[in-house]
DOKOLMI-914464 format. One record per atom (N, C-alpha, C): x, y, z. Coordinates in steps of 0.05 Angstrom, whole numbers, plus 5000, padded with zeros to 4 digits. Layout:
<nodes>
XYZ...
</nodes>
This chain:
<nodes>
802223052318804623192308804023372285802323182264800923422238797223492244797923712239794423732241793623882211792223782194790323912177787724112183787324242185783524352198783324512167781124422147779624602126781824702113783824502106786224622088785124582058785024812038785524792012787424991999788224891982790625071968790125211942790225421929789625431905791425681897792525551867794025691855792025881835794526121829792826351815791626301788794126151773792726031750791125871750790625741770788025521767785225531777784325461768780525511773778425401795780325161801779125021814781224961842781624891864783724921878785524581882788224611890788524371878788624201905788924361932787324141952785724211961783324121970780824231982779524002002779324322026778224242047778723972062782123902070783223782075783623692103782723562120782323502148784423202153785523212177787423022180789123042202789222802219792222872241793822622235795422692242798622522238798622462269798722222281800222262301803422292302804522292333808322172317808321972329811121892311812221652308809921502280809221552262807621452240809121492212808821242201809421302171806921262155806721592140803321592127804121562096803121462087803221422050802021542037803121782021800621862006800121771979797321641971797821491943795521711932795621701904793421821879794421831860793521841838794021951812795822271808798222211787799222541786797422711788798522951799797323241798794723261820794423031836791823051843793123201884796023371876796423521906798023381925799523161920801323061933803023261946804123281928806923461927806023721947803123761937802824061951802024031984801023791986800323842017803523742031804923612015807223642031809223862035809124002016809624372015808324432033805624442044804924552061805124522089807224252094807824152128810124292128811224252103814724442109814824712115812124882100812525112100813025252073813124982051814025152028811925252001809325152014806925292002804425442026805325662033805225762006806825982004808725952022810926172031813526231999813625911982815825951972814225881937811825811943810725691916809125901918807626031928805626251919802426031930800526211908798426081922796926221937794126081948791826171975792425931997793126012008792325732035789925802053787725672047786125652070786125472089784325542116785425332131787625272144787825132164790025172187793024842187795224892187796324692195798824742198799024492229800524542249802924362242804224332255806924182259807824192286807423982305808324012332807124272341805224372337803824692346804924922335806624862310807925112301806025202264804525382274803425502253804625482221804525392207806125332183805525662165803725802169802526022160805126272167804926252195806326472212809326422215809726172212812726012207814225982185815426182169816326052140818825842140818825652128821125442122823325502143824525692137827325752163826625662184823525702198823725662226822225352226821525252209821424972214823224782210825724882205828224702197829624482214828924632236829424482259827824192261825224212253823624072265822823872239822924002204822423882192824723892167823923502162826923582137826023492120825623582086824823632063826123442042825423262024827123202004823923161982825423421959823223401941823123221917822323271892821623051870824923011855826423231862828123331850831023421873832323191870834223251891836123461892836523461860839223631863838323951861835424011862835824251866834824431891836324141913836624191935840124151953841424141930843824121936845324491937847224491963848024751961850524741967852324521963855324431969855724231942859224271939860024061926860223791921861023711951862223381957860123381976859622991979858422881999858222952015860422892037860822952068860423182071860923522058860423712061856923692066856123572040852823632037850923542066852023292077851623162100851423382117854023472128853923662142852323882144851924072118851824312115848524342130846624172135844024282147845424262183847424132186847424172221849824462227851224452202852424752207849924962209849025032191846125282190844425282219844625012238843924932264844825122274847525042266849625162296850224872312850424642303850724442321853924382323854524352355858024262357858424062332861124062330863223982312863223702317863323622339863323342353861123212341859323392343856423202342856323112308857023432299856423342268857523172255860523052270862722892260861222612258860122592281858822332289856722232273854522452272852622442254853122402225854422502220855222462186856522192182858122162200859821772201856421622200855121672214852321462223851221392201851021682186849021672159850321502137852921682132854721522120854521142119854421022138854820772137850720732135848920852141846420722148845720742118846620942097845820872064847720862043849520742064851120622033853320912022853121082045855221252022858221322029859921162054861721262057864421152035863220932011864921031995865321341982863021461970862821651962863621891977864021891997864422172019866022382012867822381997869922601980868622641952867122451937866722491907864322741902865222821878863023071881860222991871858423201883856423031874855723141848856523291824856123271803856623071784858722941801859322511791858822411796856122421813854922201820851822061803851021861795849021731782846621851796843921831793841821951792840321871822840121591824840521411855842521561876844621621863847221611884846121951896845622071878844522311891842022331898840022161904838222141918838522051944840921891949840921721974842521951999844222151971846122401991843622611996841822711983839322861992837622832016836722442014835922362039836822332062840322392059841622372082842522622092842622902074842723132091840923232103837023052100836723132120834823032143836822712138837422542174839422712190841622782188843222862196842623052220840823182214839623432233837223352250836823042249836022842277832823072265831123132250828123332253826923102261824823212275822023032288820622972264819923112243818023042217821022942194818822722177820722752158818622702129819222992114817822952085818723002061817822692052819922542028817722512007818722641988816722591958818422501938816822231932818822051918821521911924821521831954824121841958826121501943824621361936825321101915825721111889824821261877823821341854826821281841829121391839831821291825833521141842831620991858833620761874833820571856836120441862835520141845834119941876833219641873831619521893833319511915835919501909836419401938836619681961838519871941838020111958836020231970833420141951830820291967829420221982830519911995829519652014831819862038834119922029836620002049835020312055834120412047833220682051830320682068829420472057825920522075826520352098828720202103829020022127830020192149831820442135832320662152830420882168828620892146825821022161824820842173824020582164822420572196823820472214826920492216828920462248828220752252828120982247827221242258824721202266822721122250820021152260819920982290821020692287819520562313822320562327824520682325826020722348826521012359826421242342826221472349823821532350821421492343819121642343818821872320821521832293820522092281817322012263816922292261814022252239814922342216813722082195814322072161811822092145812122322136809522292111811522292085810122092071812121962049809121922024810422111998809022071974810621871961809221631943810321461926808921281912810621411882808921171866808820981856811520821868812420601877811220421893808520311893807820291923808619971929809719791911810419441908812519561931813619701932816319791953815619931978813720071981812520162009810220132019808820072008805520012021806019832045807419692049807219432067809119552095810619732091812419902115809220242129807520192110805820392127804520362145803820602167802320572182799020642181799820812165796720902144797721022122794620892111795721092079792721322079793821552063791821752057792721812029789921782016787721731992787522031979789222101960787422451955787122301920785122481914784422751920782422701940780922501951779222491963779322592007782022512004783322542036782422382047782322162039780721962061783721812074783121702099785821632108785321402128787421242126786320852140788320662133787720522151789620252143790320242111793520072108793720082084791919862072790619672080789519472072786719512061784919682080782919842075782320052049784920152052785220382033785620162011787420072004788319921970785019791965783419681977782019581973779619731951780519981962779220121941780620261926783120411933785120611912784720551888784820731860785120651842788120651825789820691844793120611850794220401864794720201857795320021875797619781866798919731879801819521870800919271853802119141845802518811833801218721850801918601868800618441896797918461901797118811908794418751910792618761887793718761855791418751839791618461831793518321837793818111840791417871860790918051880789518011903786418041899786018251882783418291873782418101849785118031831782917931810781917541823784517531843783517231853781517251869780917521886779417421899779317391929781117571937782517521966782017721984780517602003780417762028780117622053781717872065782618142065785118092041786318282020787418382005791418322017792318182012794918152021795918452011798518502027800118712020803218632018804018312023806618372024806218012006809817991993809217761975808817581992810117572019809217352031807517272034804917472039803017462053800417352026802417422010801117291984802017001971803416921983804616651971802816411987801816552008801416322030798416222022796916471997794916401989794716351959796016301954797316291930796616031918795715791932795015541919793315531904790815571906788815551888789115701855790415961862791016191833792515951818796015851837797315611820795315341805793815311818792215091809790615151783789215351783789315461759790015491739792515621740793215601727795515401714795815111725797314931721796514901686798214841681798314831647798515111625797915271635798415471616800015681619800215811587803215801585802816191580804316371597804516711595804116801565802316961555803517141540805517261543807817241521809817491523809417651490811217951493812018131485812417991458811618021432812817911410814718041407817117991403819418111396819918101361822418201366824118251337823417961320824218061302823917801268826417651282828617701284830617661287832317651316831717581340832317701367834817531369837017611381839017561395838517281422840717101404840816971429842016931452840916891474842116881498844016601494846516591512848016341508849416481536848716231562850016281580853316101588854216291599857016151613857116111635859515991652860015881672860716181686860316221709861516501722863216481719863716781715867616911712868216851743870716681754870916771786871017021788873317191778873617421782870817641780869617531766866817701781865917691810866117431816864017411840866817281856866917471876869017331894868717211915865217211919864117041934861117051943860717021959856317031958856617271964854917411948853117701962854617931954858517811941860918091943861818031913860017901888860617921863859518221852861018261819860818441812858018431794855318281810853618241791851218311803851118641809848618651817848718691862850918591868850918511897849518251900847718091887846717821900849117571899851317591874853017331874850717171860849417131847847116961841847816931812848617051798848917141766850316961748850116861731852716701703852216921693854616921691855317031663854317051640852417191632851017131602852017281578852817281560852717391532851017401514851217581489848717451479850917491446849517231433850817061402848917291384849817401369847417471352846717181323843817211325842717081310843217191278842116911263842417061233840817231232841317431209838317621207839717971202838318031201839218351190840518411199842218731191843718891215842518971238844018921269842819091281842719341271841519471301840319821305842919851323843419801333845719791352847819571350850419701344852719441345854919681368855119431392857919491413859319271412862219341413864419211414866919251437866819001452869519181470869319501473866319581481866519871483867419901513868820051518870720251549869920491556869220601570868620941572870320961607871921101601873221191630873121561634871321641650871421951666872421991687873822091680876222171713878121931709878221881733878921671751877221391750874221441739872021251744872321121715872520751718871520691688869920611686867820761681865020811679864120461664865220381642863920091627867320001621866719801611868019571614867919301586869019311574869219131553865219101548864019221536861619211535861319051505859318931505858818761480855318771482855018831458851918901459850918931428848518841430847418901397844118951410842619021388840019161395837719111363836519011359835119031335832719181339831819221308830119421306827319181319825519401328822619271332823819161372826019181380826419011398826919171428825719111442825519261471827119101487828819351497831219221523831619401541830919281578831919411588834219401605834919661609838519631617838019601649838919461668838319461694841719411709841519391733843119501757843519671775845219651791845819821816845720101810844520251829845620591819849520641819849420711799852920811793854020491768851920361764853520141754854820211720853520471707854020531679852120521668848920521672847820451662846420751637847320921653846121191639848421341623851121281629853721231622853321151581852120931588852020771564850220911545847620971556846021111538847121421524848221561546849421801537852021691518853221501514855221381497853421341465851221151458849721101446848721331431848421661453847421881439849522031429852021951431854022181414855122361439854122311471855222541485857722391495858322291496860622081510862021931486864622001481865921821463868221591483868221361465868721121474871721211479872221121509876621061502877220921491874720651494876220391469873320281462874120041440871419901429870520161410867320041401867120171384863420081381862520281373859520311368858520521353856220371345855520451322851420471328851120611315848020701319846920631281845020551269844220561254846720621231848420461235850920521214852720861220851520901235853921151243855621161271857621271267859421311296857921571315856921461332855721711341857122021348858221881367859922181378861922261347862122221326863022381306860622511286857622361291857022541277855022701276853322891258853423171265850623041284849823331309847823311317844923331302845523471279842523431257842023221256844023011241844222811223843422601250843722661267843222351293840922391302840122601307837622691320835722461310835722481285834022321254834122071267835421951280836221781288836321571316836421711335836221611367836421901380834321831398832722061416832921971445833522101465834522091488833322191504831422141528829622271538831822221572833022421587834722391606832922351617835122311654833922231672832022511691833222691679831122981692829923071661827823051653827223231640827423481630826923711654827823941645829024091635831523851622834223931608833023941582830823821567830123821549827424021539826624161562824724391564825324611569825324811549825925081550824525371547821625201540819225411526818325521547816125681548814725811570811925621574811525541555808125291562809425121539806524911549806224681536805824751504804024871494804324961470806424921452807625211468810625331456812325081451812124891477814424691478813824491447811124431454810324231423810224381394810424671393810724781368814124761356815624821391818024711372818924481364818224231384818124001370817723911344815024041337813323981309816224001283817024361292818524521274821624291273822424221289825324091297825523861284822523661289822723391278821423461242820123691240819223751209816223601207815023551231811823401229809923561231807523471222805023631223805023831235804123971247803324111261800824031275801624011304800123861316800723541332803023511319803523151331804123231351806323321361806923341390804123311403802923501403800223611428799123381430798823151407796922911398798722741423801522771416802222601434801822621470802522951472801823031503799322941514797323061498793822901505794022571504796322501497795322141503796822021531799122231525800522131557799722271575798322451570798922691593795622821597794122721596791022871597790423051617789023241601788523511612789523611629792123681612794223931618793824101592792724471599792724561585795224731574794724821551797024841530797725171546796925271559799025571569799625461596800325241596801725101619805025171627806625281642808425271641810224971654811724921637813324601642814224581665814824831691816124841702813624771732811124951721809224811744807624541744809124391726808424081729810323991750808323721742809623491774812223381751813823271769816023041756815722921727812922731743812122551721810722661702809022951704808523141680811023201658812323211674814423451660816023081641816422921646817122651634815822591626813422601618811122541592811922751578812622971583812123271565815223131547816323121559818723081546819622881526817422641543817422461522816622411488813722621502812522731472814522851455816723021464818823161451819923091432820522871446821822581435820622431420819222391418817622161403816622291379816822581374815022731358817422591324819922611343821722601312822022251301819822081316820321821311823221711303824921781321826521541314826921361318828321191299828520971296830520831320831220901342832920851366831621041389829220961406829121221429830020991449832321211472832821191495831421281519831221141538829621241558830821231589831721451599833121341634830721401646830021221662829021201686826021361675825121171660822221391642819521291664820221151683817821241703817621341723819421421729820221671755817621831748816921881777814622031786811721961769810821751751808921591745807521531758804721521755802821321770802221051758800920931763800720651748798820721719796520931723795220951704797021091677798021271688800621431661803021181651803521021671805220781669804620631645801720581641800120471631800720541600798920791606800020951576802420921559803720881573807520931573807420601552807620441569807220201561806020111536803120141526801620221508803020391482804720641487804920721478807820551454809720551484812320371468811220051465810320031456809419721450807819841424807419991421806120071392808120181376810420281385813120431374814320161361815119961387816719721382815019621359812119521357811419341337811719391306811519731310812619981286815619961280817319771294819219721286822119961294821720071316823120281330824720081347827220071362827519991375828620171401828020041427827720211449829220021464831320251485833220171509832020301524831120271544831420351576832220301596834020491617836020371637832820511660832020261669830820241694831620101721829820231742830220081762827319961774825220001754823019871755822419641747822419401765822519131752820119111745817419211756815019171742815219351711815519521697815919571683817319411659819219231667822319101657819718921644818118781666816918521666814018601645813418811648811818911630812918931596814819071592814019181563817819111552819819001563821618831558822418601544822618591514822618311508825818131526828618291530831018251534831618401554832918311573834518491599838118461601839118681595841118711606842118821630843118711645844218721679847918801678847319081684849519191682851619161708853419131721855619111750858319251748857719521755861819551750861519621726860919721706860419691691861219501658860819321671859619191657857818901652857218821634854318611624856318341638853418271664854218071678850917841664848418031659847317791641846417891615845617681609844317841585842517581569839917621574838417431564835517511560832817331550830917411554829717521577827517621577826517761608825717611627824117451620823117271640826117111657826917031640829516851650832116971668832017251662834417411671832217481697830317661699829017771720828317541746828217281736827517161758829217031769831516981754834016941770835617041793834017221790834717361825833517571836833417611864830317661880830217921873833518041874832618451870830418541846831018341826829518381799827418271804826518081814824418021805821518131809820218111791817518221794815218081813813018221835811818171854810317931848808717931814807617631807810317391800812117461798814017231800814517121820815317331842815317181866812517031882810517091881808317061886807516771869807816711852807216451839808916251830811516341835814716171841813515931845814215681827816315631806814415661771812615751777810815781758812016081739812116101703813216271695810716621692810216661709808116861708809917111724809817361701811617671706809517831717807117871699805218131717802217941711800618201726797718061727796918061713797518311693796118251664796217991649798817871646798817561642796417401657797117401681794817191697791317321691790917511690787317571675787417451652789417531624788817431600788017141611790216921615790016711623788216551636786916781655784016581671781216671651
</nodes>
């Protein structure tokens, strides 16, 4: 279905080309994985099955590749529409309609396909991801997930033989992206479509492939083969490596069943965790609200029904960094949160978790002054946010959104860190200090705009971090990450937190949560259905939980890093 022959790509600014001499067939009906480190051409060899490198990105293409026998060279994007459907790092700037159901539609109108058919098709999609509540709402109201799941569905709709998806999990929350890849492979092994799928998520897809291919090297093979050596690879299988296991499990099950001896091991000892705050908040659970959960699976906690009710007492000890009260936020028609009760201390890492649409980014934009409360009341470092001035808060809590680019306006990397320097009043120079630690060798006449995802969310983060405040927010700060930048990330806010910064992030990365999390809040409807330490909240139910939790269940172990210190 795909053919590669001596493909390399190279852009004008760059020296070296960024895929080279690339050989490969796809058969159909296959779901191929592409794993590597950022920047190492993901993105671009999948531009190049669509048609959109080097027709729409610029560029050299050498080398030949096909699509069902259609020249990708001689073919620009229009005439592979039919055959191939696109969803890039960045959904919405592939949106060209208002509302849902229109967006559904609008690739089988440009067809020309009857009315009948499209009616049908759009009902199908509708119910296969979860969106025929949403079908009238526009999608500029919709959460960051919710418009990823309407992207991937305008373009099922148009039934293409290929389908290429970069990043397509990446702002799912778990359950949706279990509902979304269950949908690809009912296309793959009941239609026969062919999926080449970038992700750097791989605890969520490795185990649905049929091969994975390896760049920058192009090597391409079983997924089992391949992890064995990647230097990207999920929970599970580094999990797999440090015990000892072969062949290398890929799925938790397949890891539990070997799982005796690691438990044996480690019988008696006890996880490192996260030192938290002087002063941390305690968890104190309740009996479930009925009215939350009106029954298994259809409570307002997450979709599992699994949940108490948690609150959290604050302990004696200083002022928080954050005090909420009975806070409310209603937009439109939508009430976005819900009697919210929350406190936050300095030095103390919490992440915000839930469903896509639950409030969870709602809250943070509340916390930054862009959203004022209808009711309740909050407070940031002793000020009301949304009253006061944007100088005076800046100083204060830093907000790194869920797209970056809202926060990048320069022409390069440079430019971008000289105004940082000037904005937060630091050296000259911190920014860049910070880019080179998250972000290595990206040079400074870089423009922000020819980075990957997860470039352009390190760039930004540096932005952020340049003015140290004493409150940084983070949505969804590993979108488009590899595990090694993950890493960094981690490293980095665990050096912030011990400095006594305190950090919220609304994720949907439970390895992440389980990593660098002292506290989890679990947001529903919006609002706090738990609220307790990490370990205790994450394992309480399966969507959250992290791959070494399940894997060594009833034993208290979150990631592998725990289990190496430990052996």
């Amino acid at each position: 279905m795909i053919r590669f022959e001596n493909v390399s790509v190279t852009y004008e600014e760059d020296a070296e080309p960024t895929l080279r001499d690339v050989n490969l067939t796809v058969p159909e009906g296959e779901l191929v994985l592409l794993v590597g480190p950022s920047g190492v051409g993901k993105s671009t060899l999948l531009g190049a099955v669509s048609g959109l490198v080097p027709h729409f990105t610029g560029g050299t293409l050498t080398g030949r590749v096909t699509v069902d026998g259609r020249d990708t060279r001689t073919h620009p994007p229009r005439e592979l529409a039919d055959l191939v459907g696109t969803v890039g790092q960045d959904p919405s700037a592939h949106f060209v309609t208002d509302t849902v159901e229109d967006e559904l539609a609008y690739g089988m109108e440009s067809l020309g396909l009857a009315p009948g058919v499209m009616r049908r098709r759009v009902e199908e999609t509708l119910d296969l991801l979860g969106l025929a509540e949403l079908r009238d709402r526009p999608i500029a109201t919709l959460s960051g997930g919710q418009r990823q799941r309407v992207a991937i569905g305008s373009v099922l709709t148009p039934h293409p033989k290929v389908l290429v998806l970069d990043e397509p999990t990446s702002a799912l929350d778990p359950s949706a992206a279990e509902d979304v890849l269950a949908v690809l492979q009912r296309l793959v092994h009941d239609l026969g479509t062919t999926v080449l799928l970038a992700e750097h998520r791989l605890e969520r897809v490795v185990q649905y492939a049929d091969q994975v291919l390896m760049l920058p090297d192009g090597v391409m093979g079983a997924p089992a083969e391949i992890m064995a050596v990647s230097p990207v690879h999920p929970p599970v299988v580094g999990l797999g490596r440090l015990a000892g296991w072969d062949p290398l499990p890929l799925t938790v099950r397949d890891a539990r069943r070997r799982a005796g001896g690691l438990k044996a091991r480690l019988e008696g000892r006890v996880p490192a965790v996260p030192a938290g705050p002087a002063s941390p908040a305690r968890p104190v659970f309740e009996d479930r609200d009925p009215g939350l959960s009106p029954g298994p699976g259809k409570g307002r906690d997450g979709g599992s029904g699994l949940f108490k009710r948690r609150r959290t007492e604050p302990a004696p000890g200083p002022t928080p960094l954050v005090r909420a009260e009975g806070l409310a936020v209603r937009r439109g028609r939508v009430e976005a949160l819900r009697r919210i009760d929350l406190q936050v201390q300095a030095g103390e890492t919490l992440a915000l978790m839930g469903r896509n649409g639950a409030g969870k980014s709602t809250l943070l934009s509340t916390l930054v002054g862009m959203i004022a409360p209808t009711s309740g009341t909050v407070r940031v470092a002793g000020r009301v946010p949304h009253t006061t001035s944007p100088r005076e808060l800046i100083r204060q809590v830093g907000l790194v959104p869920q797209e970056p680019r809202d926060l990048l306006y320069a022409d390069t990397v440079a430019a971008e860190c000289a105004a940082a320097d000037g904005d937060a009043g630091a050296a000259p120079g911190t920014c860049r200090a910070l880019v080179s630690e998250l972000l290595p060798g990206v040079a400074d006449d870089t423009h922000p705009r020819d980075l990957s995802e997860g470039q352009r969310l390190a760039l930004a983060l540096a932005v952020v971090l340049t003015g140290r405040p004493p409150l940084l927010l983070l949505d969804e700060p590993t979108r488009g990450l590899d595990y090694a930048a993950k890493a960094r990330l981690v490293a980095r806010l665990r050096t912030l937190a011990a400095d006594g910064h305190a950090i919220v992030l609304a994720t949907h990365d439970v390895e992440l949560a389980a990593e660098l999390a002292h506290r989890v809040v679990i947001i529903a409807d919006g609002e706090v259905v738990a609220d307790g330490p990490t370990a205790e909240v994450v394992v309480s139910s399966p969507a959250f939980s992290p791959q070494v939790a399940k894997i060594l269940a009833p034993q208290p172990w979150l990631t592998v890093e725990q289990v190496e210190a430990a052996l």
